[in-house]
C-alpha positions as CSV (number, residue, x, y, z in Angstrom):
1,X,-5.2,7.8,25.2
2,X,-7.6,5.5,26.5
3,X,-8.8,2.3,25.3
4,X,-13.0,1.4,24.7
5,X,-11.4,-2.2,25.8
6,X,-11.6,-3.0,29.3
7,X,-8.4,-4.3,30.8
8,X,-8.6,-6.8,33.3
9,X,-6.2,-6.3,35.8
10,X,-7.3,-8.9,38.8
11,X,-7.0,-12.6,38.2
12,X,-6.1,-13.6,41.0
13,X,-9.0,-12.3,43.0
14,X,-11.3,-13.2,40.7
15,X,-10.8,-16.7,40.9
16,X,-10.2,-16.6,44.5
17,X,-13.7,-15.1,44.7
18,X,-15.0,-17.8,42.4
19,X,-13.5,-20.9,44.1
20,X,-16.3,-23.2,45.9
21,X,-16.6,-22.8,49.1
22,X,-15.3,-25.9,50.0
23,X,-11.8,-25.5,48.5
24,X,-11.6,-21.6,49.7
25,X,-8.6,-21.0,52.4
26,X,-7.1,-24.6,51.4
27,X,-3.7,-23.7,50.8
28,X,-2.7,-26.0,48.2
29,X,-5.6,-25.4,46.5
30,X,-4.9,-21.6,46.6
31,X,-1.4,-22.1,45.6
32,X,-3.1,-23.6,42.4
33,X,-5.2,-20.9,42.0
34,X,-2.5,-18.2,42.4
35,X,-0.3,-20.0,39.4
36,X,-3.1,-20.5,37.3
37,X,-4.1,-16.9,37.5
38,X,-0.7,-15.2,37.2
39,X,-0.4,-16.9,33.8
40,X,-3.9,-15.6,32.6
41,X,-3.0,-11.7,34.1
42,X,0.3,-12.2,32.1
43,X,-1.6,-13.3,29.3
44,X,-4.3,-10.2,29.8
45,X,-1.7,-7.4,30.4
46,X,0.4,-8.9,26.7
47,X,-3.1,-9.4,24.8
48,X,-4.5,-5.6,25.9
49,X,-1.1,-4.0,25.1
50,X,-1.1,-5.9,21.4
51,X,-4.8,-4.6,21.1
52,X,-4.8,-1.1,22.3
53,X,-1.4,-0.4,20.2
54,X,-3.5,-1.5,17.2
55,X,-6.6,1.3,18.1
56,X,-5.4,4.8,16.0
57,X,-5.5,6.6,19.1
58,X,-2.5,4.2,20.5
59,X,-0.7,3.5,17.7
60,X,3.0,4.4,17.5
61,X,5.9,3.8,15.5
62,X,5.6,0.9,13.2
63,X,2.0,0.3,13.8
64,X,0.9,4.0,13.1
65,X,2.9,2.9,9.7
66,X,0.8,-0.2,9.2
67,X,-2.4,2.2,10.0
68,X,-1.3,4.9,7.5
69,X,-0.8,2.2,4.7
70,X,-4.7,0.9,4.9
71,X,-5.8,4.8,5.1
72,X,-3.4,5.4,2.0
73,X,-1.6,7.8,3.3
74,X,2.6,8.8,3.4
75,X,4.0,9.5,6.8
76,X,6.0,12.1,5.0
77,X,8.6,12.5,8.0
78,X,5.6,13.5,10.2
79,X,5.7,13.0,13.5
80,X,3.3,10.1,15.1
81,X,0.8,13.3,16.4
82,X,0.9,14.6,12.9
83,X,0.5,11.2,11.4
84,X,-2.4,10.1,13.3
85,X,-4.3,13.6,12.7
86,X,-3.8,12.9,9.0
87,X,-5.1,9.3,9.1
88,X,-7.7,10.4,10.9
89,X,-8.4,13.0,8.3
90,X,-8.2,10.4,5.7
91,X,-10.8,8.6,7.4
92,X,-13.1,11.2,7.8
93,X,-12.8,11.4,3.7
94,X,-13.6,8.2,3.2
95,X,-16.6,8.1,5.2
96,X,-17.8,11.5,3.7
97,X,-21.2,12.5,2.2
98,X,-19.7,15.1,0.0
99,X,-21.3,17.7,2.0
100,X,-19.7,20.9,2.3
101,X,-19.6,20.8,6.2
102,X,-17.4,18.1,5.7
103,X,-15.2,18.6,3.1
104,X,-14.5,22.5,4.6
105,X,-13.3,19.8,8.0
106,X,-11.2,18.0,5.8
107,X,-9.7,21.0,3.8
108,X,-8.8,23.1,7.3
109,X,-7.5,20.1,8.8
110,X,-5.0,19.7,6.2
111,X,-3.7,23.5,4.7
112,X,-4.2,24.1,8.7
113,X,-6.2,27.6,8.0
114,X,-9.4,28.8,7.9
115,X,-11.2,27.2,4.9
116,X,-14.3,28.7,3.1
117,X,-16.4,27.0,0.7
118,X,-18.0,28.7,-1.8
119,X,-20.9,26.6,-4.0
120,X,-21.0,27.9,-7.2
121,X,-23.5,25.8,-9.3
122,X,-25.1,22.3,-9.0
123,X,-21.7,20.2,-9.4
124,X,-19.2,22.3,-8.9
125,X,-17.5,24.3,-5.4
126,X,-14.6,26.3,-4.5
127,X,-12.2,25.9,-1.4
128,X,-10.5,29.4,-0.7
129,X,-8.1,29.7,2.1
130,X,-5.8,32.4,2.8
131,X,-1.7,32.0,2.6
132,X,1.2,34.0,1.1
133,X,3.0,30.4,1.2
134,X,2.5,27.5,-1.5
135,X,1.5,24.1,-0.3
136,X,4.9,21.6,-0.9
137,X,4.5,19.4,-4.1
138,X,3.5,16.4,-1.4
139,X,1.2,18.4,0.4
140,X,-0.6,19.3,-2.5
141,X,-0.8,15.7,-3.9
142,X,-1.9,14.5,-0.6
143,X,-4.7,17.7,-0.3
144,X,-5.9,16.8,-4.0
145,X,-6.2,13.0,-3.0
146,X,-7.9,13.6,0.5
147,X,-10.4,16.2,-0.4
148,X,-10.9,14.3,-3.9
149,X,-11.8,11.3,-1.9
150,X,-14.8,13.1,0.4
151,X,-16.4,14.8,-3.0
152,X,-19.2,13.1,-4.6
153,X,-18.7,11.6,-8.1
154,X,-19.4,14.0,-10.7
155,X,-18.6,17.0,-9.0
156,X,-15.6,19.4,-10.1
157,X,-13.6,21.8,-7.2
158,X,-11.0,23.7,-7.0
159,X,-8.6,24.6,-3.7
160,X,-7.2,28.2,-3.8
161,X,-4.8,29.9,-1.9
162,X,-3.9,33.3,-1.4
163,X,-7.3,33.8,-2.0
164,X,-6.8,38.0,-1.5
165,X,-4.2,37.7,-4.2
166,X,-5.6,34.7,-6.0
167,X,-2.1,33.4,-5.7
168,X,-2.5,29.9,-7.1
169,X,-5.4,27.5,-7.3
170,X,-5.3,23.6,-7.4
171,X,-8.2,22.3,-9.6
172,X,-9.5,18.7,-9.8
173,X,-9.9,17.2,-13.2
174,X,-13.3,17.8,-14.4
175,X,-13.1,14.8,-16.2
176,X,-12.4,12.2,-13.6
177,X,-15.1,13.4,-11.2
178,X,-13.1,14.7,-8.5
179,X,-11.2,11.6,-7.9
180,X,-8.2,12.9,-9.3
181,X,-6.8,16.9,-8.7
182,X,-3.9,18.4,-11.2
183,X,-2.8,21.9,-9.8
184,X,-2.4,24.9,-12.5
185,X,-1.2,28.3,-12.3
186,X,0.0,29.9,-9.3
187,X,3.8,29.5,-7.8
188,X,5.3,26.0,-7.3
């Protein structure tokens, strides 16, 4: 992963390059010069690491945990790959329109299957995906919560699975505009 931040990696030359004239070549001036910029590269190479491994792209570990709390989101036991495609997902709800482009992104990125939207009416949309297997009780929260969080205020959806056998279907509450999803019928 690679880091929009540019890491500079030579001191040392640099402030050779930048000495005056009159001190370049002087070796206890050098000397000086060489201390001086060891510390700052030491500095450089601690400071980049501690703000790379911040970026979602680098996270790992512990800081991957500290990026998944501000998104909102459980690790789960996911793996840091898995946990950094969710955040990202999570991100991509926040910053949503509530367009149906968007929200079919979200959905597929987290049943991970083909997703088809289906508008039917002015406020109100269905997400139909195909799978002989329920969602786990945490993936459905986390689908509800997600896809909730990228549909516009006022408008009701439901997620369903198994769509040739109608298997189950997740519904958001009517009521609480989509911020909120409470599954019905289908399997557990």
């Amino acid at each position: 992963m690679t880091s929009p931040v540019k890491k500079i990696t030579d001191y040392q030359q640099r402030l050779r390059d930048d000495m005056l004239s009159q001190f370049y070549g002087d070796p206890v001036h050098q000397a000086i010069a060489d201390a001086i910029s060891l510390e700052d590269q030491r500095f450089e190479d601690v400071a980049h690491k501690v703000l790379t491994h911040r970026m979602l792209d680098n996270a790992e570990g512990v800081q991957l945990d500290v990026l998944g709390k501000i998104a909102r989101v459980q690790r789960l036991g996911r793996t840091d790959d898995d946990y950094r495609k969710i955040i990202q997902v999570a991100n991509a709800a926040k910053d949503s329109d509530g367009g149906a482009e968007q929200i079919t992104w979200i959905a597929t990125q987290l049943v991970g299957a083909d997703v088809r939207y289906l508008q039917e009416g002015t406020r109100f949309f269905t997400l139909q995906y195909e799978s002989d297997t329920p969602m786990s009780v945490d993936l459905q929260a986390e689908a509800l919560e997600l896809i909730g969080r990228a549909v516009s205020a006022g408008v009701a959806w439901r997620l369903i699975f198994g769509a040739a056998t109608n298997t189950g279907k997740y519904d958001s509450d009517t009521y609480g505009a989509a911020r909120y999803g409470t599954r019905i019928g289908g399997s557990p």
